[in-house]
C-alpha positions in Angstrom: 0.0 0.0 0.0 1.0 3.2 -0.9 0.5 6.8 -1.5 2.5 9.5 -2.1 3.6 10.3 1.5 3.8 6.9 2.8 4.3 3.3 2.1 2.7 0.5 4.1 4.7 -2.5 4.3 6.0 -5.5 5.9 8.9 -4.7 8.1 12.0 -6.5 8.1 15.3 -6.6 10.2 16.9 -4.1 8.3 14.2 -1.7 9.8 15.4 -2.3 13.6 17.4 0.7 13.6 14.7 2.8 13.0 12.8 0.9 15.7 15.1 2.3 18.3 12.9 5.5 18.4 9.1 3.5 18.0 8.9 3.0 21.7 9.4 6.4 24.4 11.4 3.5 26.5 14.8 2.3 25.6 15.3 -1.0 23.6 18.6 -2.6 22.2 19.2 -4.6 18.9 18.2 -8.1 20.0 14.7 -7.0 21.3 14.3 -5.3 18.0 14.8 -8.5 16.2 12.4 -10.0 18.1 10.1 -7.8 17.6 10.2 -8.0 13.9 10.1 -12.0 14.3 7.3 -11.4 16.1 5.7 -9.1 14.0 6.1 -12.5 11.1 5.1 -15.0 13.7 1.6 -13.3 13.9 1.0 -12.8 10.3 2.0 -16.2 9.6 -0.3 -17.7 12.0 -2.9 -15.4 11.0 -3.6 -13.3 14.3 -2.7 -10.3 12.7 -1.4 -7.9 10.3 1.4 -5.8 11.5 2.8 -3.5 8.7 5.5 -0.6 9.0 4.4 3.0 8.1 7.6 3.8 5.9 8.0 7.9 5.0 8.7 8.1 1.4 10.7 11.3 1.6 13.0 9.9 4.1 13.2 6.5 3.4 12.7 5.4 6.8 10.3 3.3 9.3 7.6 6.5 10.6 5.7 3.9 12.7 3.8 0.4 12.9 0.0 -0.2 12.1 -2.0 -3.5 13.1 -4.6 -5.2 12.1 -6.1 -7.9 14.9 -9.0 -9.5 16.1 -10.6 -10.4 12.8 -14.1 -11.4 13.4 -16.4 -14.1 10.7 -19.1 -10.8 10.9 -16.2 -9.0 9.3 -15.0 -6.9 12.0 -11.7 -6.1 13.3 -10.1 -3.9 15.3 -6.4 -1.6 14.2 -3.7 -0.1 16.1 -0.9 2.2 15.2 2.5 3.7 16.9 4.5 6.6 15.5 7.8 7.0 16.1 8.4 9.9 18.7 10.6 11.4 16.6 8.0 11.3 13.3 5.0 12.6 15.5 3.1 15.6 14.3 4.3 15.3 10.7 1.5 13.3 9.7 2.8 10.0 8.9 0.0 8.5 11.5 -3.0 10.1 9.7 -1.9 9.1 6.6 -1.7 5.4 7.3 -4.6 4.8 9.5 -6.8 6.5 6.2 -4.8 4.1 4.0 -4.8 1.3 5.6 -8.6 1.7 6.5 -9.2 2.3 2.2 -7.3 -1.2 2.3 -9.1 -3.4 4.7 -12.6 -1.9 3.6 -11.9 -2.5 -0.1 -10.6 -6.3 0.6 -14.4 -7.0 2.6 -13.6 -5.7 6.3 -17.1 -4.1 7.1 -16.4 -2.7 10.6 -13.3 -1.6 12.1 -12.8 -1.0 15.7 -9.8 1.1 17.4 -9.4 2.9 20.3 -7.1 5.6 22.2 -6.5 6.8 25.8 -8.7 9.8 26.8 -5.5 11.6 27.2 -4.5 11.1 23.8 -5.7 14.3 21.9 -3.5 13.9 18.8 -4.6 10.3 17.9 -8.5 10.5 19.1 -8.1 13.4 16.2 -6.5 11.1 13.7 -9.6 8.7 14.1 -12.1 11.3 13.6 -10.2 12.9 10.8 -10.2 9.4 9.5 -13.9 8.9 9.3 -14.0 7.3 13.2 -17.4 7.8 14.8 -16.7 8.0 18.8 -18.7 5.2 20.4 -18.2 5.2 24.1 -15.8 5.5 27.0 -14.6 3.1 28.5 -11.9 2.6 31.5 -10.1 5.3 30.3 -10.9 5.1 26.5 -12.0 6.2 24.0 -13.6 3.4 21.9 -14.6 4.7 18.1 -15.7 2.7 15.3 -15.5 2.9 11.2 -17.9 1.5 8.9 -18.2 0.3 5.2 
C-alpha cells in the first residue's frame, strides 16, 4: 500500500534501527529483532497484520499499524504507533486512512480502534479518518469505522 507520502509495508530486520525510536522506552538490537520475528510469527499464523508506516521522503520506518482481532461478521479492530521522533508530521493520519481504504476494499465491514482519553493527537486522527466515537470506557475512548 502506498501513496505519495507513505508506504505500508511489511517490516523487516533491516528496519530495527529505526525501531530504536518506536517505543518512548529504551530498547537494544536483539529485542528489535524479536520484535520483527514477532511481527512475522503473527501474520503467519494469521492473528494479525502488522505493517511498517515507511515515510517516502526519508526513506525510513515513521511507525507500525496493526490489524487484529478479525471477526467471521467482518469486524476487526487496528492499532498504530508513530515514532516519537515522526510525531506531528502526519505519517499517522496518513496510514490509519490508508490502511482503512485497504481493509474496507478487501471485505472488512467494521473496524474498531481505540485511544486513551488523554491522547488528543490520535482521538483526532480517528475522527479525521472517518472514526465515529462510540463510548468511553476505563479510560478510552472506543470509536468505530464503517463500510
Amino acid at each position: 500500500m502506498r501513496n505519495s507520502f507513505i508506504i505500508i509495508k511489511e517490516v523487516t530486520s533491516a528496519d530495527t534501527v529505526y525501531m530504536y525510536d518506536l517505543f518512548e522506552y529504551p530498547i537494544d538490537e536483539a529485542l528489535a529483532q524479536r520484535l520483527v520475528r514477532s511481527f512475522r510469527a503473527r501474520m503467519k499464523k494469521r492473528d494479525s497484520l502488522v505493517l511498517g508506516i515507511f515515510s517516502v521522503t526519508e526513506d525510513r520506518l515513521a511507525g507500525v499499524i496493526e490489524a487484529y482481532d478479525l471477526q467471521d461478521d467482518g469486524s476487526l479492530s487496528i492499532g498504530y504507533r508513530v515514532c516519537p521522533s515522526m510525531r506531528k508530521k502526519g505519517y499517522g493520519s496518513a496510514a490509519v486512512q490508508l490502511f482503512c481504504e485497504w481493509l474496507l476494499a478487501h471485505g472488512v465491514n467494521l473496524i474498531t480502534a481505540s485511544a486513551k482519553t488523554t491522547n488528543t493527537a490520535s482521538c483526532r486522527i480517528l475522527a479525521k479518518s472517518g472514526f465515529a466515537k462510540i463510548r468511553e470506557e476505563r479510560g478510552h475512548i472506543i470509536f468505530n469505522k464503517y463500510q
